[in-house]
C-alpha positions in Angstrom: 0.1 0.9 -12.0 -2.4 3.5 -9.5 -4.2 5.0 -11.9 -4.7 8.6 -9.7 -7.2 11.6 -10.4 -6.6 15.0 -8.8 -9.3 16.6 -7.7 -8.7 20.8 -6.4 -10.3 24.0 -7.3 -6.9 25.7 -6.6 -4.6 25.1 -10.0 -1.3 25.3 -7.9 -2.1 22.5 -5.3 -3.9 20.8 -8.1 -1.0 20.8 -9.7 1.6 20.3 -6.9 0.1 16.7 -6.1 0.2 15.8 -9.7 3.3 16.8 -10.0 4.2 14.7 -6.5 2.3 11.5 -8.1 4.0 12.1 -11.0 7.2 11.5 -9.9 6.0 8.1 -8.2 6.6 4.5 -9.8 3.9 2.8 -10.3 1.6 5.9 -9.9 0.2 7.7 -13.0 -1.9 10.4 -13.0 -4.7 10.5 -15.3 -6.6 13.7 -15.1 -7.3 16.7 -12.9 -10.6 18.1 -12.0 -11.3 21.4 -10.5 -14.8 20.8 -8.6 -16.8 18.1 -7.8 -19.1 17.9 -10.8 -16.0 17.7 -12.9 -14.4 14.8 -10.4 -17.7 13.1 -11.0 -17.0 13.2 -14.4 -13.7 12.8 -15.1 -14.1 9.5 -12.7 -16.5 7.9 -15.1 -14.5 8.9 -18.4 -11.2 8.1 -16.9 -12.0 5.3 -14.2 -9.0 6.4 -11.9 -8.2 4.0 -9.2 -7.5 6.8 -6.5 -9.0 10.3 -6.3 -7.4 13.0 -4.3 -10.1 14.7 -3.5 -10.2 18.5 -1.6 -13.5 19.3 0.4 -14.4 22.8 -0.2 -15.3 23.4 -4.0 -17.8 25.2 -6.0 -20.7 23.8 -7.3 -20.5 20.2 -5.3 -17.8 20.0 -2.5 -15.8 17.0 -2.0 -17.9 15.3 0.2 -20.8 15.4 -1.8 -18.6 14.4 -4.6 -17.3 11.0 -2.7 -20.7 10.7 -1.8 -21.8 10.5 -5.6 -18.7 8.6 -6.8 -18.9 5.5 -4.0 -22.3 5.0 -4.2 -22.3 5.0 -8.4 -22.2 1.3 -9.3 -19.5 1.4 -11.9 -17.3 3.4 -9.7 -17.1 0.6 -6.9 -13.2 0.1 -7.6 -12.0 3.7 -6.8 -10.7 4.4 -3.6 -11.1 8.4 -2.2 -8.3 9.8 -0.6 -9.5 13.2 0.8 -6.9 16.2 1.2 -7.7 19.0 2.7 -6.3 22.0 5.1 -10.1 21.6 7.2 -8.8 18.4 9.4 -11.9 18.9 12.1 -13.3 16.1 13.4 -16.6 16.5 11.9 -15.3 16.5 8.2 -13.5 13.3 9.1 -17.0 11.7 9.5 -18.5 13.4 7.1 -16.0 12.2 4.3 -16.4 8.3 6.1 -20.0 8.2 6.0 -19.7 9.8 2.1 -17.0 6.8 1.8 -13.8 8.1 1.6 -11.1 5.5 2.6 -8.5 8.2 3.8 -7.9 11.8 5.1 -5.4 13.6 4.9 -3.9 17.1 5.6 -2.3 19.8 2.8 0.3 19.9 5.4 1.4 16.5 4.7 5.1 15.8 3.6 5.0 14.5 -0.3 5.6 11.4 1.1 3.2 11.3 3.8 0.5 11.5 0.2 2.1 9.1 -1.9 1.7 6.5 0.8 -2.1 7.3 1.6 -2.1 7.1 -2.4 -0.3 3.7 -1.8 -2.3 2.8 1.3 -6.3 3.4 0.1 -5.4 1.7 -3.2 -4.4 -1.5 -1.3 -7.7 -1.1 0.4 -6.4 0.2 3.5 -8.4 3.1 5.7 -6.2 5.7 7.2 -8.3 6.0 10.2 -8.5 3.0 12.8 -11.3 1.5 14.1 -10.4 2.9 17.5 -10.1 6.2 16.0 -13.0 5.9 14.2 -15.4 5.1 17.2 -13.9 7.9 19.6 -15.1 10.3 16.5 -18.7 8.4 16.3 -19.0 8.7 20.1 -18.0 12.5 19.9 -20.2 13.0 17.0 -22.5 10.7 15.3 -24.4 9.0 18.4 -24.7 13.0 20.2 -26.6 14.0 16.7 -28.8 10.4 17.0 -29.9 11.4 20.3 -30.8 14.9 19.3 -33.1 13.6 16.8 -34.6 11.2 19.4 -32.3 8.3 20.0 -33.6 6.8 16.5 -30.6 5.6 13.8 -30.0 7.4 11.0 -29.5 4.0 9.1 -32.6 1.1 9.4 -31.4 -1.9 11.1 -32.7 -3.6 7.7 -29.0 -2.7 6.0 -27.9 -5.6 7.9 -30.8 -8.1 6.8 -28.5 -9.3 3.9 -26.3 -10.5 6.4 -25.6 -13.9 7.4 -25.3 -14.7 11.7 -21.7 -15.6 11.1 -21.3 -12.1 9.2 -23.0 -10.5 11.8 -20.9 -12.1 14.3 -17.6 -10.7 11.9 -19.3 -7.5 11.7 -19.4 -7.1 15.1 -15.6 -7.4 15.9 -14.4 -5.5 13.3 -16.1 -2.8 14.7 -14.8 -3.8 17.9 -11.4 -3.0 16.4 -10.2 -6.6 15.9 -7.9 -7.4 12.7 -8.7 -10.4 10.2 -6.1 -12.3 12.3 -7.6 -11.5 15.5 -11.2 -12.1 14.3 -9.7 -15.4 13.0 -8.5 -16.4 16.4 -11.8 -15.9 18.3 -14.0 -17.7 15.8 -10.9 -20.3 15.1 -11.3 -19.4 11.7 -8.1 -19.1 9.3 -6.9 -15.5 8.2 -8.0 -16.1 4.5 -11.9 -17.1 5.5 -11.9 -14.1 8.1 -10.6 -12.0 5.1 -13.4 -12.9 2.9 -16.3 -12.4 5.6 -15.3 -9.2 5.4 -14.9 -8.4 1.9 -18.4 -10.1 1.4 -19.7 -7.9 4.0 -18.3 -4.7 2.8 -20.2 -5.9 -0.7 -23.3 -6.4 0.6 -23.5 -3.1 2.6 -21.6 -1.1 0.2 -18.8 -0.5 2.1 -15.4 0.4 1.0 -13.6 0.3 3.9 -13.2 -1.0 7.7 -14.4 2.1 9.1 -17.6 2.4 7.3 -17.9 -0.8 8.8 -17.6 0.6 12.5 -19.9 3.6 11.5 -22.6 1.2 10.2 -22.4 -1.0 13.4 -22.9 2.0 15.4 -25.6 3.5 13.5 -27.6 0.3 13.0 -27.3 -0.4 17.0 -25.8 -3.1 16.6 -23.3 -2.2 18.2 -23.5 0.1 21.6 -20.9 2.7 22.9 -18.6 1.2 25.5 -19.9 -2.5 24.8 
């Protein structure tokens, strides 16, 4: 059972995507929340294994939200899933650095949210890797140079790393998938699998595309290499 928290400072779509959820086997939802000191909250009392999560709220938006609820040690098993009607590009980032594992529109067809619900829960990220660096090349590295080429992130997040998780590190940013990584380093599937689950541990990661943001942003990985 996805234990699911909605999180909207509008009632209606608040309670549209409940009511959506709600329908859903093997998808109950816990609790509501309209702003993101209550989803902070109501995450910690009610330990939801997804929150639907809108951006623009009083008092803490969403991102900041996301931000608080990924980085809060007992809150490492839920999975954000933002929704939102502001798809730019830069809140895409925004809500991937904060550690949201998906985003998606208002727009979406019920379906479309049940199976990001679905999706994030089985730790999947609704953006690709490829997707992911196009964004970080439009946005992120622009924003480094600005400030004077330096990284917003110390190369010393990666010092817990291991060579060979380095190595795994760098081609999931490249794009590759657990097979593919697997097949370069003639590794099986499973052992690629668990590089990357111990990496995502150790740089507090809850997804593959924080992955490809923290390769970027660490240098160790350069655009177009």
């Amino acid at each position: 059972m996805i234990r699911v928290l909605v999180v909207d400072d509008q009632t209606l779509i608040r309670q549209a995507v409940a009511d959506i959820l709600g329908q859903v086997d093997g998808v109950h939802v816990v609790g509501s929340a309209g702003d993101g000191e209550q989803a902070v909250e109501a995450a910690l009392s009610m330990r939801p294994d997804v929150i639907v999560m809108d951006i623009r709220m009083p008092r803490k938006d969403g991102i900041a939200a996301t931000s608080a609820i990924c980085a809060h040690p007992e809150l490492r098993a839920t999975k954000v899933l933002i929704l939102t009607t502001f798809e730019e590009d830069e809140y895409v980032v925004a809500a991937l650095r904060a550690g949201a594992s998906g985003f998606i529109g208002k727009g979406a067809e019920p379906h479309d949210i049940v199976h990001a619900v679905r999706a994030v829960h089985a730790g999947e990220s609704l953006l690709s890797p490829a997707a992911t660096r196009s964004l970080i090349t439009k946005f992120v590295l622009p924003a480094d140079a600005e400030a004077g080429g330096a990284s917003n992130v110390a190369p010393a997040a990666l010092a817990h790393l291991t060579d060979r998780e380095r190595e795994v590190l760098l081609l999931v940013a490249r794009g590759l998938s657990n097979q593919e990584i697997a097949d370069v380093l003639v590794i099986s599937p499973h052992t690629a699998k668990t590089h990357v689950n111990r990496i995502m541990s150790k740089v507090y990661a809850h997804d593959r595309a924080q992955l490809v943001i923290l390769a970027y942003e660490t240098g160790l990985l350069a655009p177009g290499s």
